[in-house]
C-alpha positions as CSV (number, residue, x, y, z in Angstrom):
1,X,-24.7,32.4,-4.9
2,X,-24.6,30.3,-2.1
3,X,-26.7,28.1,-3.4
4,X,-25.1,27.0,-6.6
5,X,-23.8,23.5,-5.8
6,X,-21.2,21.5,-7.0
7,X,-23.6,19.2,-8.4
8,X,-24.6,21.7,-11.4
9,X,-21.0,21.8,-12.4
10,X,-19.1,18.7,-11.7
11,X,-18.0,16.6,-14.7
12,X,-19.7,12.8,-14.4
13,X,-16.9,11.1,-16.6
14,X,-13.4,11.5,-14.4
15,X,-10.2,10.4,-15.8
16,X,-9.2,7.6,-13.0
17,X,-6.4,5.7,-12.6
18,X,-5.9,2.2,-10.7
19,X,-3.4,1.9,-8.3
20,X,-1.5,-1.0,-10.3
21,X,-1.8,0.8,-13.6
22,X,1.9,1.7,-15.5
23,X,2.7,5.2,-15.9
24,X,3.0,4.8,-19.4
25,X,-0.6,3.4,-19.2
26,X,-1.5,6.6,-17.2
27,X,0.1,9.0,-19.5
28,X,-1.9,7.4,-22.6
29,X,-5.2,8.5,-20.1
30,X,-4.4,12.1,-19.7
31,X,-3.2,12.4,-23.3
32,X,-6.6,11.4,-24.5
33,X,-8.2,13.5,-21.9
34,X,-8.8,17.2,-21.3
35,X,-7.2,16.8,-17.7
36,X,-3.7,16.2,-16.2
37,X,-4.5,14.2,-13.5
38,X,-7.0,12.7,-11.8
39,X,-8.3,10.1,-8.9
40,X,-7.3,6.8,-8.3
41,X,-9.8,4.3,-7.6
42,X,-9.8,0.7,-5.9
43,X,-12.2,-2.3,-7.3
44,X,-15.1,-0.6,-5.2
45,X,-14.8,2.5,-7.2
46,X,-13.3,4.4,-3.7
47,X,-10.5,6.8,-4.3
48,X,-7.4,6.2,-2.8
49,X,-5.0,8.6,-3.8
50,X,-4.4,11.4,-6.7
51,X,-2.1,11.1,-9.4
52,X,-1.6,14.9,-10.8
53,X,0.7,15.8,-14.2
54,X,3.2,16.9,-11.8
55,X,3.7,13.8,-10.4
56,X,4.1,12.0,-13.6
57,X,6.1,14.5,-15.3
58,X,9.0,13.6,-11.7
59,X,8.9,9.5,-12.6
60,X,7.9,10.0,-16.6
61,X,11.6,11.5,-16.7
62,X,13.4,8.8,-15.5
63,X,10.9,6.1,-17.3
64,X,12.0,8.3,-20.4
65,X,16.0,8.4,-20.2
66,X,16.1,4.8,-18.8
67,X,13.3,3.3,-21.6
68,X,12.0,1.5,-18.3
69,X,8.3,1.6,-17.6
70,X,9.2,0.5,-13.8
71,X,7.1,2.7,-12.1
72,X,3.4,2.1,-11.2
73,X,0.6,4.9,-10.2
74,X,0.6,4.1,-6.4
75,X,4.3,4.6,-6.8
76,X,3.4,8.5,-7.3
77,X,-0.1,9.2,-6.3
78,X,-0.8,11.2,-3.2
79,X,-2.5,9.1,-0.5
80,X,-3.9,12.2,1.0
81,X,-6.8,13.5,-1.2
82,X,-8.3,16.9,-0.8
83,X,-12.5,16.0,-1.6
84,X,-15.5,17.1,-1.9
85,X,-19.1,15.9,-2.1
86,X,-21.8,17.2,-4.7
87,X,-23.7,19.1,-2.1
88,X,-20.3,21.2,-1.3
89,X,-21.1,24.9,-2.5
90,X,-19.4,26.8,-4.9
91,X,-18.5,29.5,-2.5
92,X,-16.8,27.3,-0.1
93,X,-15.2,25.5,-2.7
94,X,-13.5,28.7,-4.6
95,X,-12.3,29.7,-1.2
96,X,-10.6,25.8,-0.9
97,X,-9.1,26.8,-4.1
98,X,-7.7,29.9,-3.7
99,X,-3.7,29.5,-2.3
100,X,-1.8,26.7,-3.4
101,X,-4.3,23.8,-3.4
102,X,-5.5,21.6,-6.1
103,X,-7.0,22.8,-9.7
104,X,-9.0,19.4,-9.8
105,X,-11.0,18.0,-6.5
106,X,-12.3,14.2,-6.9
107,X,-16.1,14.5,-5.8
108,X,-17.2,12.0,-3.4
109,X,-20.9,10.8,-2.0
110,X,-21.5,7.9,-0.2
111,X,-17.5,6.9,-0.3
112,X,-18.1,6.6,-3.7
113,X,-16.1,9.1,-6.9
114,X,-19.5,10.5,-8.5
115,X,-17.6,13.1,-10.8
116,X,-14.5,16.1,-10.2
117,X,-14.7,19.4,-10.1
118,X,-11.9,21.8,-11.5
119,X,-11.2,25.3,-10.9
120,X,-12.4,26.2,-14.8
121,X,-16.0,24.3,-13.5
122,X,-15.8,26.7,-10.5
123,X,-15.0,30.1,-12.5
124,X,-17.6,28.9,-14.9
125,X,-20.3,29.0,-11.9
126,X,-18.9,32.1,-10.6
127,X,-19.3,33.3,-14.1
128,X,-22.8,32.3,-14.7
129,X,-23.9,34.1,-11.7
130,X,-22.1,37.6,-12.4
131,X,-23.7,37.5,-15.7
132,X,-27.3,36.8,-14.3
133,X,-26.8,39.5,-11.3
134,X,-26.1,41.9,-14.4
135,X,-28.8,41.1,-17.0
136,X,-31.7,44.0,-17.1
137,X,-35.1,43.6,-18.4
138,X,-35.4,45.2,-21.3
């Protein structure tokens, strides 16, 4: 198990967000996406912060009641972003996961985004190998 990687299961095409981007604009991106969040990215594709659904359902409120789209991502992204890199293992990565931190982790080689990871991706490895430790010849 050790050596399953977080290469085999990352997902190449990450929802990203620009630091300058609306929140409306943002909301449209997870709306046509299968994630609530994701990183945000400056011109050299390097992440600079997260924006999760939390964070944008706190401003989306107000931009609701008021009908004011005043509020940009790095208004309500977290600077601080929990990574990892495609060569992190799947172990170490569940145990990251397990109290209280983040469901989606940006993955990151070279200073560069290359995919994310969610915890699905990681039950889905964990999965995989369970089912192989349990399948008899017949």
């Amino acid at each position: 198990m050790e050596s399953l990687k977080v290469k085999d299961y990352m997902t190449l095409q990450a929802v990203t967000f620009t630091p300058e981007m609306s929140l409306s604009a943002a909301l449209d991106k997870v709306m046509n996406s299968r994630y609530l969040g994701g990183p945000v990215i400056n011109e050299q594709k390097e992440v600079i912060g997260f924006l999760s659904g939390q964070d944008l359902l706190d401003k989306l409120i107000k931009v609701s009641y008021y009908c004011q789209d005043s509020h940009i991502v790095s208004d309500c992204m977290h600077p601080e972003v929990i990574s990892v890199t495609s060569e992190t293992s799947i172990i170490e990565l569940a145990e990251m996961m397990k109290v209280g931190r983040p469901k989606v982790y940006p993955v990151i080689d070279g200073g560069k985004l290359v995919g994310i990871i969610t915890r699905r991706d990681v039950l889905r490895a964990i999965g995989k190998n369970i089912e192989d430790c349990f399948k008899h010849p017949v």
